[in-house]
LOMI-968665 format. One record per residue (C-alpha): residue in one letter; x, y, z. Coordinates in Angstrom, 2 decimals, always signed. Example, Ala and Ser with C-alpha at 12.3 -4.5 7.8 and 13.67 -1.06 7.14 Angstrom:
2
<atom "a" <+12.30 -4.50 +7.80>>
<atom "s" <+13.67 -1.06 +7.14>>
//
This chain:
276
<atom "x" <-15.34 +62.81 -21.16>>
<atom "x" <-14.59 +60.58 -23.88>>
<atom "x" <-17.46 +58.20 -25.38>>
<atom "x" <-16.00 +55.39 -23.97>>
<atom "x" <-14.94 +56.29 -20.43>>
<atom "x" <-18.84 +58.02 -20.20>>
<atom "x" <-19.65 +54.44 -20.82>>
<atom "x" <-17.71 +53.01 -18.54>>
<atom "x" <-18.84 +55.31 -15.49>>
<atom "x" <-22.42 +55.05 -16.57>>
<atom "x" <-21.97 +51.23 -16.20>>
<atom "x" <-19.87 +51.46 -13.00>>
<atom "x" <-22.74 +53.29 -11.29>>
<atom "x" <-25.68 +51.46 -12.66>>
<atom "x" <-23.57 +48.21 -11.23>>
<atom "x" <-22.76 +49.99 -7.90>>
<atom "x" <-26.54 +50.88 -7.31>>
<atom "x" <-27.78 +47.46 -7.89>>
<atom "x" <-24.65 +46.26 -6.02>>
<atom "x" <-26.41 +48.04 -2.68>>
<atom "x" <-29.93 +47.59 -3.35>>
<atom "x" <-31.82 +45.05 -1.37>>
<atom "x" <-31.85 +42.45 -3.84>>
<atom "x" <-27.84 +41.75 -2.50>>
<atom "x" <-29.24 +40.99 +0.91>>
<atom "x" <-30.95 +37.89 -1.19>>
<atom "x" <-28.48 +37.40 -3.53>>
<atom "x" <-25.13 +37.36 -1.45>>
<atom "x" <-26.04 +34.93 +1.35>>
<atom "x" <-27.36 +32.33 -1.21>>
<atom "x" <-24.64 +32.53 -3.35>>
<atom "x" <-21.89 +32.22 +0.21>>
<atom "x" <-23.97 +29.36 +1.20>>
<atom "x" <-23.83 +27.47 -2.01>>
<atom "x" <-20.30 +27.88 -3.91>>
<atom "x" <-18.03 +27.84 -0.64>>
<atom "x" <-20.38 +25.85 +1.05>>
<atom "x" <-20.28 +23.37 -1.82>>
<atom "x" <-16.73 +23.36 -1.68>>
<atom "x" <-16.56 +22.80 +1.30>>
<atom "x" <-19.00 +19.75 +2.60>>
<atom "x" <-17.87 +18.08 -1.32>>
<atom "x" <-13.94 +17.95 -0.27>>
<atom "x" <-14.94 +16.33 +2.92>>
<atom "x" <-13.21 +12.99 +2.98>>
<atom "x" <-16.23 +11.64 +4.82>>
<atom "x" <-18.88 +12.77 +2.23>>
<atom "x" <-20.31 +10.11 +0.05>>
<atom "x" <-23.04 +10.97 -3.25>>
<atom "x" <-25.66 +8.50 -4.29>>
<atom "x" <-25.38 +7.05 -7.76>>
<atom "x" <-21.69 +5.72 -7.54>>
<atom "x" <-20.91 +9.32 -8.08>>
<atom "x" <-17.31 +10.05 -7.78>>
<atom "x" <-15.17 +12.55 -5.87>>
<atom "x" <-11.71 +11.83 -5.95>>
<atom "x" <-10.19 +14.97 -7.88>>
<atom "x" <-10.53 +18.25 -7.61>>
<atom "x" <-12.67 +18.47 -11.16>>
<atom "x" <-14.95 +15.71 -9.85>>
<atom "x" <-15.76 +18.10 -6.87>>
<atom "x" <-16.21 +21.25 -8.63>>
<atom "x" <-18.22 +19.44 -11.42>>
<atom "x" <-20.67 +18.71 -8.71>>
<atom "x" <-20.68 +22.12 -7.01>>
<atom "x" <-21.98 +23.42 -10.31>>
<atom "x" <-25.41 +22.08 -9.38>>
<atom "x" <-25.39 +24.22 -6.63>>
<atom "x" <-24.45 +27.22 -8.65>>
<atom "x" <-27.36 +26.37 -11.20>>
<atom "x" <-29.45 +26.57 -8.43>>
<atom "x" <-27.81 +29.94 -6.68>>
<atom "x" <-25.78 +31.87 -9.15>>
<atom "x" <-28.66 +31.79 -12.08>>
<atom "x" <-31.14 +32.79 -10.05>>
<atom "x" <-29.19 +35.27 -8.77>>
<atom "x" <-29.06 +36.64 -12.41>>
<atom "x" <-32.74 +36.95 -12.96>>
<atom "x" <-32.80 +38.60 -9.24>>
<atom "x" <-30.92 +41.53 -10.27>>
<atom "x" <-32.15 +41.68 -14.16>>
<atom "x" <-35.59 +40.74 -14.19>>
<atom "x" <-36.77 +44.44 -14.39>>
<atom "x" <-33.81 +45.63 -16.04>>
<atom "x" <-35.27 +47.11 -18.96>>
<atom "x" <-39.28 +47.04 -17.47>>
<atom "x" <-38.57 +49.27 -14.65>>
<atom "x" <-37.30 +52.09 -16.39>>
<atom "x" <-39.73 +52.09 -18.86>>
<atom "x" <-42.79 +51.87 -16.63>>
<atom "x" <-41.72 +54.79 -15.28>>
<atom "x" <-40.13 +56.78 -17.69>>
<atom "x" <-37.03 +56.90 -16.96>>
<atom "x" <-35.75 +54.48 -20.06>>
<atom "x" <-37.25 +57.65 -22.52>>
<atom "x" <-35.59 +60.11 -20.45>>
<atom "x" <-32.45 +58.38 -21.13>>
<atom "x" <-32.72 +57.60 -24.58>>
<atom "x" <-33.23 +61.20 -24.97>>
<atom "x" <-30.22 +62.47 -23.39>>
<atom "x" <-27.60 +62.42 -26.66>>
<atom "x" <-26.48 +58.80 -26.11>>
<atom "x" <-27.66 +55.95 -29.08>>
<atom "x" <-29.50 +53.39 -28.14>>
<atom "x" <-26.12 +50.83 -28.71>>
<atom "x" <-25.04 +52.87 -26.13>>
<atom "x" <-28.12 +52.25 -23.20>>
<atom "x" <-28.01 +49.03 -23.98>>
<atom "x" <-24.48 +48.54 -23.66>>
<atom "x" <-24.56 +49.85 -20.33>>
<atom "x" <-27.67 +48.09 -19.23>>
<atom "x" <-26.06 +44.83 -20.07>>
<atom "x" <-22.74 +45.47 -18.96>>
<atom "x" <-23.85 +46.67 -15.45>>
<atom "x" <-26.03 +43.37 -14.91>>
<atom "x" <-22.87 +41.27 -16.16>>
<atom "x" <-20.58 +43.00 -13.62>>
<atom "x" <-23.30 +42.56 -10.55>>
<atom "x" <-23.74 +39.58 -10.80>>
<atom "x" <-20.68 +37.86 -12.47>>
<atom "x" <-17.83 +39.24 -10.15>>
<atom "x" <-18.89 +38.18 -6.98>>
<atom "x" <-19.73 +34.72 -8.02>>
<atom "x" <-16.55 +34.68 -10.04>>
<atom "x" <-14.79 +35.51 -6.70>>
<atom "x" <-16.79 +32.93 -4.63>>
<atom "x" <-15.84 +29.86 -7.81>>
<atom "x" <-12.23 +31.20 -6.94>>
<atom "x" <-12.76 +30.51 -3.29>>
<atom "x" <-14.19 +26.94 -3.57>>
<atom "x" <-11.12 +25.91 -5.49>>
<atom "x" <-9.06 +27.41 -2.67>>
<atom "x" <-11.47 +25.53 -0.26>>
<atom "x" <-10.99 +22.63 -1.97>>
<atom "x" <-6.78 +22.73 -1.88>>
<atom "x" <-6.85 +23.25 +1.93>>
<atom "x" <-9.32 +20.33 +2.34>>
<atom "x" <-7.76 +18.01 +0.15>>
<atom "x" <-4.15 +19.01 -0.61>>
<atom "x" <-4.66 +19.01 -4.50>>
<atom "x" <-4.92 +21.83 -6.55>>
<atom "x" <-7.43 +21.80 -9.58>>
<atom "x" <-5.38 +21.49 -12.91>>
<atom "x" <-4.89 +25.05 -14.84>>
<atom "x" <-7.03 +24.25 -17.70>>
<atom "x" <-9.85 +22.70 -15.06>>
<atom "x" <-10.16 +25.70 -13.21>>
<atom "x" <-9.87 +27.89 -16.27>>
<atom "x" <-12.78 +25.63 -17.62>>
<atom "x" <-14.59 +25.81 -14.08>>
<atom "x" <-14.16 +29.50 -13.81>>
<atom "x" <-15.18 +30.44 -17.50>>
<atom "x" <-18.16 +28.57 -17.82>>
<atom "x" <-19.75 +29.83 -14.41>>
<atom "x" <-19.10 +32.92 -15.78>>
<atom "x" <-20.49 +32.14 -18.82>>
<atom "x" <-24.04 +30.28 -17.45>>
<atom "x" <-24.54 +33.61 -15.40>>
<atom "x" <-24.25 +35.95 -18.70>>
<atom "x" <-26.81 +33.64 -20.11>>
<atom "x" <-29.34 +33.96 -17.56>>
<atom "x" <-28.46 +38.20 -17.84>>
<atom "x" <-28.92 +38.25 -21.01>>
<atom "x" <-32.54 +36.11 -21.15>>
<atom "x" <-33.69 +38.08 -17.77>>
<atom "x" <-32.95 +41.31 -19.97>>
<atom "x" <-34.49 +40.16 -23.07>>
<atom "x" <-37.75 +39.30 -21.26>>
<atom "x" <-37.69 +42.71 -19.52>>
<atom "x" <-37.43 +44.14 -22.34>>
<atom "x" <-40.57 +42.72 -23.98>>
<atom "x" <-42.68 +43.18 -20.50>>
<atom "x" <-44.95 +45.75 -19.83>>
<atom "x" <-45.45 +45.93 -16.03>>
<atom "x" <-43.05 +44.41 -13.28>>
<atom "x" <-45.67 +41.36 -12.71>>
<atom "x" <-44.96 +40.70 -16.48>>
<atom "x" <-41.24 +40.71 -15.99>>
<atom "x" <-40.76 +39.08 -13.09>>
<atom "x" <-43.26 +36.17 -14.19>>
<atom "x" <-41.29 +35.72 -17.43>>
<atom "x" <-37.54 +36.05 -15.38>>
<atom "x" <-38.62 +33.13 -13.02>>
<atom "x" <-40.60 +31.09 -15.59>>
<atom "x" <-37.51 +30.82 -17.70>>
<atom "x" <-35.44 +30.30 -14.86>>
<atom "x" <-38.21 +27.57 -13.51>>
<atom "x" <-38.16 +25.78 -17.16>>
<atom "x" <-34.61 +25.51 -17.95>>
<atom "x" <-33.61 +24.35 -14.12>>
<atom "x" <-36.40 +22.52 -13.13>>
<atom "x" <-38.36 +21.13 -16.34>>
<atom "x" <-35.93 +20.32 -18.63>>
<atom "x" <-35.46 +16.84 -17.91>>
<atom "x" <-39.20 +16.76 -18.18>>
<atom "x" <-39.36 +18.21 -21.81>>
<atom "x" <-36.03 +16.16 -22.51>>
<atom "x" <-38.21 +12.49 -21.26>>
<atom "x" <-41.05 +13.71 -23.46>>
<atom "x" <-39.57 +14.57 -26.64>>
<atom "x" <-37.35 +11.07 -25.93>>
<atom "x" <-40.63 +9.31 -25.82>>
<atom "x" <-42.02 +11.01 -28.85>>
<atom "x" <-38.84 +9.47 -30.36>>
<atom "x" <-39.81 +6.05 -29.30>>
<atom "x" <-36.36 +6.03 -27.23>>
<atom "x" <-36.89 +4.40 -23.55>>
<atom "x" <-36.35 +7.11 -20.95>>
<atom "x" <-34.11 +7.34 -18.16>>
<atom "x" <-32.02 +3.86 -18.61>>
<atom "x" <-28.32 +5.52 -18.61>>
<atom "x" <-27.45 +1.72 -20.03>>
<atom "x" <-28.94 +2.79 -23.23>>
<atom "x" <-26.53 +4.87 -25.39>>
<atom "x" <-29.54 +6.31 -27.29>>
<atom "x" <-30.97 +8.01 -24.63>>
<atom "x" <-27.73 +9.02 -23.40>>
<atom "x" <-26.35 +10.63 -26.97>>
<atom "x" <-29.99 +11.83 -27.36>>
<atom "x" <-30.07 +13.97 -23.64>>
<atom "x" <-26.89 +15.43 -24.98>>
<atom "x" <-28.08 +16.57 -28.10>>
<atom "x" <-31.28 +17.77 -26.38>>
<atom "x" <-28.97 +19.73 -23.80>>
<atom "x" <-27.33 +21.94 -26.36>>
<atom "x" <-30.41 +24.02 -26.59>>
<atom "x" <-30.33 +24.31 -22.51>>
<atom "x" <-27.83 +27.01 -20.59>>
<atom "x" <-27.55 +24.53 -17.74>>
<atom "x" <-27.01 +21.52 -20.50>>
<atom "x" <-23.97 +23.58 -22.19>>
<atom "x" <-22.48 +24.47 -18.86>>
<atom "x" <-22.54 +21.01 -17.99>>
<atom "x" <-21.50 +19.74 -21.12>>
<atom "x" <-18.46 +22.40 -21.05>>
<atom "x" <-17.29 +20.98 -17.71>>
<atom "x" <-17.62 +16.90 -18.67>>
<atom "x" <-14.88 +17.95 -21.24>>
<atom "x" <-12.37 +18.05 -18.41>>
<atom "x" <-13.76 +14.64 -17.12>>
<atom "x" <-12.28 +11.33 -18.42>>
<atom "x" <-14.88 +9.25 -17.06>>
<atom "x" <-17.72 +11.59 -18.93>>
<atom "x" <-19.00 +10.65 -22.57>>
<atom "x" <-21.89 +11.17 -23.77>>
<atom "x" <-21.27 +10.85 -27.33>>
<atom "x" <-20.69 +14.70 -28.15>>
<atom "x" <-17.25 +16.11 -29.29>>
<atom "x" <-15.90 +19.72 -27.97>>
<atom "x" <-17.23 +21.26 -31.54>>
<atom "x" <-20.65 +20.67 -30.80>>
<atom "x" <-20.13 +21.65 -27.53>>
<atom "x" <-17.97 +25.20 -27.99>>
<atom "x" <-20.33 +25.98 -30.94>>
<atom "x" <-23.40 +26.18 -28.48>>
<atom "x" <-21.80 +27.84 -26.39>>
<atom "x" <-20.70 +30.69 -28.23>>
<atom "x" <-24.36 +30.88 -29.63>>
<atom "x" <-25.76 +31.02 -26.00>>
<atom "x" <-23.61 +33.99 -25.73>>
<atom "x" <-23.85 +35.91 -28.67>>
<atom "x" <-27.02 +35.23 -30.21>>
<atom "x" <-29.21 +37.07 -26.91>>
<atom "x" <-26.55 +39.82 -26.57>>
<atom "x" <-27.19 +40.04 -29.86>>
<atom "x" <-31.13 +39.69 -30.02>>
<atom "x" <-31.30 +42.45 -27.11>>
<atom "x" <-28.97 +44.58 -28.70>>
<atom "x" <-31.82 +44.69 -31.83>>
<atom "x" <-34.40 +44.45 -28.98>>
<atom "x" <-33.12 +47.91 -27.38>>
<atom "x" <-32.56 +49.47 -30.73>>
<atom "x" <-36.13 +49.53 -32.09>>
<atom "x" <-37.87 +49.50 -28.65>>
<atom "x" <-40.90 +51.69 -28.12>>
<atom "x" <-40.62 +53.54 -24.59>>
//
């Protein structure tokens, strides 16, 4: 068997045996609920949204499904890849591996590649459905490049969350470590980041909250560039008109592509100099 195809199959089965562990019995109905579920109740002629907000394309919807996703599909992440790394080395299997001939490139490849796969193809599958939801409700397909946009940054928020879950495994100790360090980063960058965004604002001397006041505005945005949820977000606005907050698509692409290399990247070093 060649290198690469022992990689593959070592990554197919890892995937397949975190596909049927019980963790899916969490995972699956959360994520059904809240991406075709979104879809669904959102493309509802009947359904209004506080805040003036609008729904009257097919972006407009799936823009505000993707708060149910941040809820559902990043969690999901840290579900399957909170212990990634800590499990195996608490018990020894992580040295038993690293001793069997393959680098340590090569274990973590297949760590992170079976935690992508997981977790990224069925939510990948369900973003597909909601935009098929969302043509037999309304009669409108999203735009190519909107659900390319849609599609590729859900995927892209979910390798994020992988990829942190992972690194903090890989620095834990014990499972009460890992799991407290999975769901504290999850906890910080979904539910307190407005919180550290109105505090550094008000270290700034910049009134909080007012979305009349372009400082604050421009000054979220810059603030949600070092956020997973704030690049997703800011990826999708660039497919909505009626969305400015004062960034171009540089600024925007560029964090991205650091949220996805630079922890691949940081685990990769991580793995290779790791003490089992």
């Amino acid at each position: 068997m060649s290198p690469t195809a022992r990689l593959a199959w070592l990554t197919g089965r890892r995937a397949a045996r975190q596909w049927w562990s019980t963790r899916t019995v969490v995972a699956l109905p959360l994520l059904l609920l809240a991406i075709p579920g979104s879809a669904w109740g959102l493309s509802d002629p009947k359904t209004t949204l506080p805040a003036d907000i609008p729904l009257d394309t097919p972006m407009q919807m799936l823009f505000v499904s993707s708060l149910f996703i941040l809820l559902t599909a990043t969690l999901a992440a840290v579900l399957y890849a909170w212990d990634g790394v800590s499990r195996d080395r608490a018990s020894g299997v992580l040295e038993v591996h690293l001793g069997r001939g393959m680098g340590r490139r090569g274990q973590a490849t297949v760590i992170a590649a079976s935690h992508l796969m997981v977790t990224t193809l069925p939510v990948l599958l369900l973003a597909m459905v909601a935009i098929f939801i969302i043509r037999i409700r309304t009669g409108s397909w999203a735009s190519f490049g909107d659900s390319v946009v849609f599609l590729g940054s859900t995927v892209l928020v979910v390798t994020w969350y992988t990829a942190i879950a992972l690194l903090a495994s890989s620095y834990a100790r014990d499972q009460g470590t890992a799991i407290a360090f999975g769901v504290g980063v999850w906890f910080l960058f979904t539910m307190l980041w407005l919180l550290v965004t109105s505090v550094l604002a008000g270290l700034a001397g910049i009134e909080v909250g007012s979305t009349a006041n372009a400082q604050w505005v421009q000054f979220e945005a810059i603030v949600d560039l070092l956020s997973p949820n704030g690049v997703y977000h800011h990826l999708l606005e660039l497919r909505l008109d009626s969305v400015d907050r004062g960034l171009g698509a540089g600024p925007v692409l560029l964090a991205a592509l650091a949220w996805t290399i630079l922890p691949l990247w940081w685990f990769q070093r991580r793995m290779e100099r790791l003490v089992p």
